[in-house]
C-alpha positions, 0 to 999 in steps of 0.5 A: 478489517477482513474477516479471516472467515471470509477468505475460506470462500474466496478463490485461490488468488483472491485468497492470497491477495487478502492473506498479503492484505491481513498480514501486512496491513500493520507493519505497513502502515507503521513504515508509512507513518514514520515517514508521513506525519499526517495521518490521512496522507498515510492511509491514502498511500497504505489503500494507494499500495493495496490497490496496486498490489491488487491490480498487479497481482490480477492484471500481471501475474502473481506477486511471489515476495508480497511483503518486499513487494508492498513495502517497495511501492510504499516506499515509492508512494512516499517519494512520490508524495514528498516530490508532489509537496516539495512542488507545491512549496516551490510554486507558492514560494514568494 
């Protein structure tokens, strides 16, 4: 977890990025694990969202409605990851 003290220190956008990450960390991971039962698949799809978030917040420019942002790639992100499963039951199927 992030230390709230830290974010002090940090420069504008870095401090808008970890206040996003502190703040909606829990509601996202819940969303996810309604949809992904095994735990490890959601972590991987909730540190799949944050990094996106980072690099699109650094790289494009940034997000203004970072709550609708992340939950709409983790929706994505879940699409994606029962797309990739449904294949591999398909490829394996007798």
């Amino acid at each position: 977890m992030l230390d709230l003290a830290y974010i002090g220190e940090m420069s504008e956008q870095d401090r808008h990025i970890s206040e996003a990450v502190v703040r909606e960390q829990g509601r996202l991971r819940h969303f996810i694990r309604k949809y992904v039962s095994d735990p490890s698949d959601a972590e991987d799809i909730l540190q799949d969202v944050f990094y996106e978030f980072v690099a699109a917040y650094r790289v494009l420019k940034p997000v203004e409605h970072a709550t609708a942002w992340l939950f709409r790639v983790a929706r994505n992100r879940i699409i994606d990851r029962f797309r990739g499963k449904s294949r591999d039951v398909l490829r394996n199927a007798p």
